[in-house]
C-alpha positions in Angstrom: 1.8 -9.1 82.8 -0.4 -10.5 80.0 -2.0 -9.1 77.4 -4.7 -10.8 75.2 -6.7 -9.7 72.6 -7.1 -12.5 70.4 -10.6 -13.2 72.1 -12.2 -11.6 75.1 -9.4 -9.0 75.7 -8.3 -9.8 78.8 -4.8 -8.0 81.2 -3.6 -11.2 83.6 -0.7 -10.2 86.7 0.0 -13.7 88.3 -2.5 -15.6 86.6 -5.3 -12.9 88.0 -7.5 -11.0 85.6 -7.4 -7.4 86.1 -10.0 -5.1 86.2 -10.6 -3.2 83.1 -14.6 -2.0 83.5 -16.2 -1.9 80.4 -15.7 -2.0 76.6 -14.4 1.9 76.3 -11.3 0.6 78.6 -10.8 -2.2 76.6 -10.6 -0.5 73.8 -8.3 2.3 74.6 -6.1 -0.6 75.7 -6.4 -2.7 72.8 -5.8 0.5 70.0 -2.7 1.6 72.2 -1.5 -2.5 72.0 -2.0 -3.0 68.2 -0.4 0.4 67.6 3.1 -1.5 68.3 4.6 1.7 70.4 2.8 4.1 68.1 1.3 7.5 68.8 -2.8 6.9 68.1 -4.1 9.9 68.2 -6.4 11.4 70.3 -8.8 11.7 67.0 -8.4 8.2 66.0 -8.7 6.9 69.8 -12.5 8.9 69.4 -13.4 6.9 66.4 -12.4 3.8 67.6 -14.7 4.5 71.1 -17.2 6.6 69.3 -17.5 6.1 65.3 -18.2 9.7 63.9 -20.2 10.8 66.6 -17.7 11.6 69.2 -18.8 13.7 72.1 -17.6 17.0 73.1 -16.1 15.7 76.0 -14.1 13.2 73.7 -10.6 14.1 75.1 -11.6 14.7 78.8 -13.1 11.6 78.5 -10.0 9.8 76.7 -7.7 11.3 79.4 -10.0 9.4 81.8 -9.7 6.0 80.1 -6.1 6.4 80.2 -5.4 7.4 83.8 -7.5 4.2 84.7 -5.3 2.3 82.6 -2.1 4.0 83.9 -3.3 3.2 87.5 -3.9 -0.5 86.5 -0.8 -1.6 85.1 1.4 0.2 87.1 5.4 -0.4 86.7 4.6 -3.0 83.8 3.4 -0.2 81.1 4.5 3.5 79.9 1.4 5.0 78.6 2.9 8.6 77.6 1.1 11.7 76.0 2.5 12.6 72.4 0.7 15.7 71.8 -2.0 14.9 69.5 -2.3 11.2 71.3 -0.8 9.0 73.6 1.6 5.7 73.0 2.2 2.4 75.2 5.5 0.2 75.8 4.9 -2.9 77.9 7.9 -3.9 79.6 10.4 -6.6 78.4 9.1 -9.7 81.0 5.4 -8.9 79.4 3.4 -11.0 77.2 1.0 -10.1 74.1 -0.9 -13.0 72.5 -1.1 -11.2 69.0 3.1 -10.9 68.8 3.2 -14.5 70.0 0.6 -15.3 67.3 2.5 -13.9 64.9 5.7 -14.8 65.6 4.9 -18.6 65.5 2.9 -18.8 62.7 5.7 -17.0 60.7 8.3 -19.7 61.9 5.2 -21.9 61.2 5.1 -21.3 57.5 8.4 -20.8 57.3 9.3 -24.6 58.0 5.9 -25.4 56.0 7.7 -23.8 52.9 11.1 -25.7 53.4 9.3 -28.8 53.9 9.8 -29.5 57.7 6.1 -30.2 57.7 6.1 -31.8 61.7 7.6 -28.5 62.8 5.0 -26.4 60.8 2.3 -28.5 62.1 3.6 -28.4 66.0 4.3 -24.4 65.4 0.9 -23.8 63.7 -1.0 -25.4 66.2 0.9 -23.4 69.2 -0.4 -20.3 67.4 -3.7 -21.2 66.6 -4.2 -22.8 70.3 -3.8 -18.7 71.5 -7.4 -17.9 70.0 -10.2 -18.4 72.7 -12.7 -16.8 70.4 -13.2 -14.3 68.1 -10.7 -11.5 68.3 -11.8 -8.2 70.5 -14.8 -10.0 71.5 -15.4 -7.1 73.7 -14.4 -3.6 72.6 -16.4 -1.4 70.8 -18.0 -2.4 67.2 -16.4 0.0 65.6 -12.5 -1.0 66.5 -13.8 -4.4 66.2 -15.1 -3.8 62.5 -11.9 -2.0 61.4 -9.2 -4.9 62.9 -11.4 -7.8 63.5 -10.9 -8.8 59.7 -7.0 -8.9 59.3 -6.7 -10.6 62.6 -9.0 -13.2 61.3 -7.1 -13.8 57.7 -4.0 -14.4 59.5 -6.0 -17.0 61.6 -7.3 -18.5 58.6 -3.7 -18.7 57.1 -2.5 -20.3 60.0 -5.4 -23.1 60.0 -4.6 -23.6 56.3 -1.0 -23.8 56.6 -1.0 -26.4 59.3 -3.7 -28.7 57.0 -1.3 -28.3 54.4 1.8 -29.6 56.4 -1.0 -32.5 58.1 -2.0 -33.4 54.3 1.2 -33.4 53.3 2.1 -36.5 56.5 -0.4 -38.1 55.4 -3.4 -37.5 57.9 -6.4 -37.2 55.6 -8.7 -39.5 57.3 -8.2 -37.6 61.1 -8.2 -33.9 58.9 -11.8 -34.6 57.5 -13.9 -33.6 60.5 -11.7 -30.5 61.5 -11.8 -29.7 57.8 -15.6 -30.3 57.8 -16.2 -27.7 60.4 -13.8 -25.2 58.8 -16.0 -25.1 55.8 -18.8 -24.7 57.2 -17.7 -21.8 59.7 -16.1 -20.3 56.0 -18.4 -21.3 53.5 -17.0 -18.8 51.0 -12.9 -19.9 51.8 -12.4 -21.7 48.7 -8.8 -23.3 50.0 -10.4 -25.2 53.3 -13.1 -26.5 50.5 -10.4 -27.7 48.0 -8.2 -28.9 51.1 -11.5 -31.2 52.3 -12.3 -32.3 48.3 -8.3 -34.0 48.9 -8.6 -35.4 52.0 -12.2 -37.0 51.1 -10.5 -38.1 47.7 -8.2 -39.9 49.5 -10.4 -41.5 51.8 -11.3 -43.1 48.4 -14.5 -40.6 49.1 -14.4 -39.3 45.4 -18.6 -38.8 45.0 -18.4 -36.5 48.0 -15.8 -34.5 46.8 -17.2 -33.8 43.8 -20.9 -33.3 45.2 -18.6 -30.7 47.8 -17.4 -28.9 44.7 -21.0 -29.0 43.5 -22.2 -27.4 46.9 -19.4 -24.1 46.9 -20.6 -23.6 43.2 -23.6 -23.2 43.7 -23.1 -20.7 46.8 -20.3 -18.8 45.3 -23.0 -18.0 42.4 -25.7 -17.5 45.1 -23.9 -15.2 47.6 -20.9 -13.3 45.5 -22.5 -14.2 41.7 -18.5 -15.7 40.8 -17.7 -19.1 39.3 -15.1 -21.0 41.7 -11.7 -19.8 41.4 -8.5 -21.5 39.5 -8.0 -23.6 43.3 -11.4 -25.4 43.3 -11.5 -25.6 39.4 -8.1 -28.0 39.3 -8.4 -29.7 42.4 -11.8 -30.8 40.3 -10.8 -31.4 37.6 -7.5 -33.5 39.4 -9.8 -36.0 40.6 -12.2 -36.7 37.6 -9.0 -37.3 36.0 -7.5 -39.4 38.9 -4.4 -36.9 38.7 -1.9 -38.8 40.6 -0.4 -35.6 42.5 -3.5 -36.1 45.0 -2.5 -39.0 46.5 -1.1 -39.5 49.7 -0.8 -40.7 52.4 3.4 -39.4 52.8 5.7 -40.9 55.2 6.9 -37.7 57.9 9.9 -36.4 56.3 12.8 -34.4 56.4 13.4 -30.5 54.8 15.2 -32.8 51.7 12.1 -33.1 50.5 10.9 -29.6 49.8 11.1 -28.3 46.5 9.2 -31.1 44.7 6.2 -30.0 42.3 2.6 -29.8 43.0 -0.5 -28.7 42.5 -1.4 -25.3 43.9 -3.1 -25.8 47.3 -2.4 -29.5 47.4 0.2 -30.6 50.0 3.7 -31.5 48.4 4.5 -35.4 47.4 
């Protein structure tokens, strides 16, 4: 069995989708898988489907949700009643996209940080190539608006990470359109905008850099009323000083490497 929730939330047996019939389903599934073999409670499985309006019927209701679920996956999942909620355990041969997620991009960072940048870069990109969307694309708004934005920092983290160990191989020139799109899907992520102002700096691209620093000023003071933080601020002032700790490219190297100063947010030299 298959669980995903790191776009459309989806069940798979065999490669089949499996029914689930609407967004309250979903997201009785989806609260019992994030719980991690949790009780949720009946009360926060009403808010989740409900807000603060919750119907009378809320547990009858709830009960319903689960029995479908129950019936659906069979032998593969234990949904059991905790008195005041219920809790899930998938079985051992199952699959969950978020655990998978987070299990690479851990071992992801953790070779980025040691300076095995290849590995962090193949390990990244395994995680990141789970997303098919926005997370819980199809649950109800308000589980959506309470998870949506953790799931999406550590997808951010994970994106940022893997520039990082690219920058840090050398691969400027093929980061600059991925990088371009990641700024503008995250106009206010100041890291993707000081990542792009290095790889354009290296492309020997140092008036667009600058002018891109110009641009996240000007709508960090529009949209948030800040000045760009201590990131932006050096990787600027780095290349009107033609600080020599942005240049690249790097040859791929081993984890003897790590260890070696830099400046925060750029890739290690």
């Amino acid at each position: 069995m298959e669980y995903r929730i790191l776009g459309q939330v989806e069940v798979r047996h065999d490669g089949k989708e499996l029914p689930l019939y609407g967004a309250k389903p979903r997201t009785v599934l989806s609260a019992l898988l994030l719980a991690d073999g949790l009780v949720v409670y009946d009360s926060q499985l009403g808010e989740h489907l409900w807000g603060q309006k919750a119907p009378a019927t809320r547990n009858a209701q709830i009960y319903t949700y689960i029995s479908r679920l129950r019936k659906m996956l069979g032998p593969h999942a234990r949904i059991t009643r905790r008195s005041p909620g219920y809790l899930m355990q998938i079985d051992e041969t199952s699959r969950f996209d978020l655990d998978e997620f987070t299990d690479q991009s851990q071992r992801g960072h953790d070779a980025l940080h040691k300076g095995d940048y290849p590995q962090a870069v193949s390990l990244l990109s395994s995680a990141l190539s789970l997303w098919r969307g926005p997370a819980l694309a199809n649950v109800s708004s308000h589980l959506a608006e309470a998870v949506r934005p953790q799931l999406e920092e550590a997808r951010i983290t994970a994106h940022s990470g893997r520039i990082e160990a690219e920058l840090a191989l050398g691969r400027h020139a093929s980061l600059v359109p991925r990088l371009t799109q990641l700024v503008r899907e995250y106009p206010l992520q100041e890291r993707f905008r000081a990542q792009l102002m290095t790889a354009l700096y290296r492309c020997d691209r140092q008036a667009d850099a600058l002018a891109l620093y110009e641009q996240g000023r000007r709508m960090l003071a529009a949209s948030l009323g800040v000045d760009p933080g201590a990131l932006l601020h050096e990787v600027m002032l780095a290349i009107l000083n033609s600080d020599p700790r942005l240049l690249g490219p790097v040859r791929e190297r081993s984890p003897a490497v790590a260890g070696r100063s830099a400046l925060p947010g750029f890739a290690v030299l």
